[in-house]
N, C-alpha and C positions, 0 to 999 in steps of 0.2 A: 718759806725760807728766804732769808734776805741773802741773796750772792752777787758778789762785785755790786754793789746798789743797788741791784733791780730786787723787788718784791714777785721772786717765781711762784707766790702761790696767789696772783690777782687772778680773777678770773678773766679778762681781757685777752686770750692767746694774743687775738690778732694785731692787738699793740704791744704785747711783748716780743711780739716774731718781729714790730719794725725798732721796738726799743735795742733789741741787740746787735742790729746791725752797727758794728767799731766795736764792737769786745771782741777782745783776743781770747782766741782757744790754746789751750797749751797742753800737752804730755810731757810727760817727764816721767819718760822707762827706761829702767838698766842706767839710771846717770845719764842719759839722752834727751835731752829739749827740744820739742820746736812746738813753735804756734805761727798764728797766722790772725788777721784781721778780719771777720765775721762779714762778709759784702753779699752776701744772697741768704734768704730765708725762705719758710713755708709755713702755715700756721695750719693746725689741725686739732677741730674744734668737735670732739663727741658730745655726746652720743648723738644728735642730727645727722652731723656730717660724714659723707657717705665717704669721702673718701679718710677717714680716720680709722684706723687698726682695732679703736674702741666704738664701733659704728654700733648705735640699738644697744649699748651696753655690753658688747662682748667680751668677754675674758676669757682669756687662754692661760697656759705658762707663760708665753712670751711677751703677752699683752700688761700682764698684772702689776709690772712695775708703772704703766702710765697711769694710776689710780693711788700712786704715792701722791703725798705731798711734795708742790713743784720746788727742784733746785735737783733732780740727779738723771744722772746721762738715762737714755733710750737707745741702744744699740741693735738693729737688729740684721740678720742677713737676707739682703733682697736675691731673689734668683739665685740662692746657692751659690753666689759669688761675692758680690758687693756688701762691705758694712755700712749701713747706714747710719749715723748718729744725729738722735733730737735731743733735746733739753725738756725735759717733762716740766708743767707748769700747770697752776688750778693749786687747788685746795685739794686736800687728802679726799677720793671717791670723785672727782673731776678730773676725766682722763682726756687732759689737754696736752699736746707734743709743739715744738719746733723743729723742723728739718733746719739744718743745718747744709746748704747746698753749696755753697763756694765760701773759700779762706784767701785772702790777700797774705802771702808766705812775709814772716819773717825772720824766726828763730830756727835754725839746724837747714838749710836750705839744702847741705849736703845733704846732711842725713834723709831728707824727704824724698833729693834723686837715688841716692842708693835704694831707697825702700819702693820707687816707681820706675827706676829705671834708668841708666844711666845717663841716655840716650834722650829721654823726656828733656823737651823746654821748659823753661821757667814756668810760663805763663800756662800749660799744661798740668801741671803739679796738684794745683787743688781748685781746681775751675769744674768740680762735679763734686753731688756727695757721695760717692765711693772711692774717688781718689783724693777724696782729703782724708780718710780715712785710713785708706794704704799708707798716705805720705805722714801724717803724723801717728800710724800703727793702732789706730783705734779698731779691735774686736768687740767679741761676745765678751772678753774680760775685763771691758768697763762697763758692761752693760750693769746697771743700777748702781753706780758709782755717785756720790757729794760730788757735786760741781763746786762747792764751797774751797777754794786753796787752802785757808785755816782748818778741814775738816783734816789735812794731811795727805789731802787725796793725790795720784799721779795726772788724774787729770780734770782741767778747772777752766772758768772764763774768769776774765777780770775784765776793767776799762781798758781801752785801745786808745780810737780816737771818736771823735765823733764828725757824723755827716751831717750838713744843712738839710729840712725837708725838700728842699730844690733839688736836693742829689740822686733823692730816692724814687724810684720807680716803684707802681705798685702793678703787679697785672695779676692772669690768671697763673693757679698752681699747673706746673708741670706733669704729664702722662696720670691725668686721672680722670680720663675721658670717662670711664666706666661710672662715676658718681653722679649723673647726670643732673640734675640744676646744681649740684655743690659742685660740679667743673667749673662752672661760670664765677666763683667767689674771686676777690680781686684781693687774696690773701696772699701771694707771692710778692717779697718785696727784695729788691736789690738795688747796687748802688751806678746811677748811671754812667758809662763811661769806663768803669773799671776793667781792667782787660780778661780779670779773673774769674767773672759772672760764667754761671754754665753757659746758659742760652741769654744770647743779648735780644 
């Protein structure tokens, strides 16, 4: 599926996880906007890679949307608390994900504090991925949702801006000690300098 430009169903995760960094995420619930600017990524590449939810082929309920055809949300909840949202990518039975880990805020800035707190800084707001997902109210009820805007959906990427390769930092992915030589992939990519990166 072709969304905002990118072709989500190449099989490349790991250049679609740095292709999206400057697309805007956006929801739009209840007549409520906000998006934010796409500056941190993670790319997850089954069935090899251990630390993929689709690791050796697994399928669960919760799993089976990442064996769609790439272009629709992955929502899932980490530790009974946290949403988490990817961007499912691959060809349909290629259960490849993007985390989605920091948003540079633009649209509904109020609305994001009200939904995190009133009390939250700016630059607090969506600098992890479970509190961009508080802040722009992303659940389990976008989970296997068109990222496509034209599809009608409430929530979508589009073009933002874009970063020079100069900006981007690649390193390793974040708390997946447990997949041992796939902890070492240098599939983590973010934009440097941005104040809204989880972990700088």
């Amino acid at each position: 599926m072709i969304v905002a430009n990118l072709d989500l169903t190449d099989t490349d995760v790991v250049s679609l996880a740095r292709a999206v960094l400057g697309y805007r995420l956006c929801t739009n619930l209840g007549g409520r906007l906000t998006s934010g600017i796409i500056v941190e990524t993670e790319a997850y590449r089954a069935p090899e890679d251990k630390a993929s939810h689709a690791y050796n082929g697994r399928k669960t309920a919760r799993t089976n949307v990442i064996y769609r055809p790439g272009g629709v949300s992955y929502v899932y909840l980490c530790y009974g608390i946290h949403h988490l949202f990817n961007i499912v990518s691959g060809p349909k039975d290629v259960a490849h994900a993007i985390l989605v880990r920091a948003l540079q805020p633009e649209s509904g800035i109020e609305i994001m504090r009200e939904r995190r707190g009133l009390n939250i800084r700016d630059k607090q707001l969506t600098n992890g991925p479970g509190k961009l997902s508080q802040a722009l109210d992303i659940t389990l009820q976008l989970n296997d949702v068109s990222l496509n805007r034209d599809s009608g959906s409430n929530i979508w990427i589009e073009p933002g801006m874009e970063f020079p390769d100069s900006r981007v930092i690649r390193s390793k992915r974040i708390g997946v000690d447990y997949a041992d030589e796939w902890k070492e992939k240098l599939w983590r990519f973010h934009v440097e300098g941005n104040p809204y990166v989880s972990v700088k």
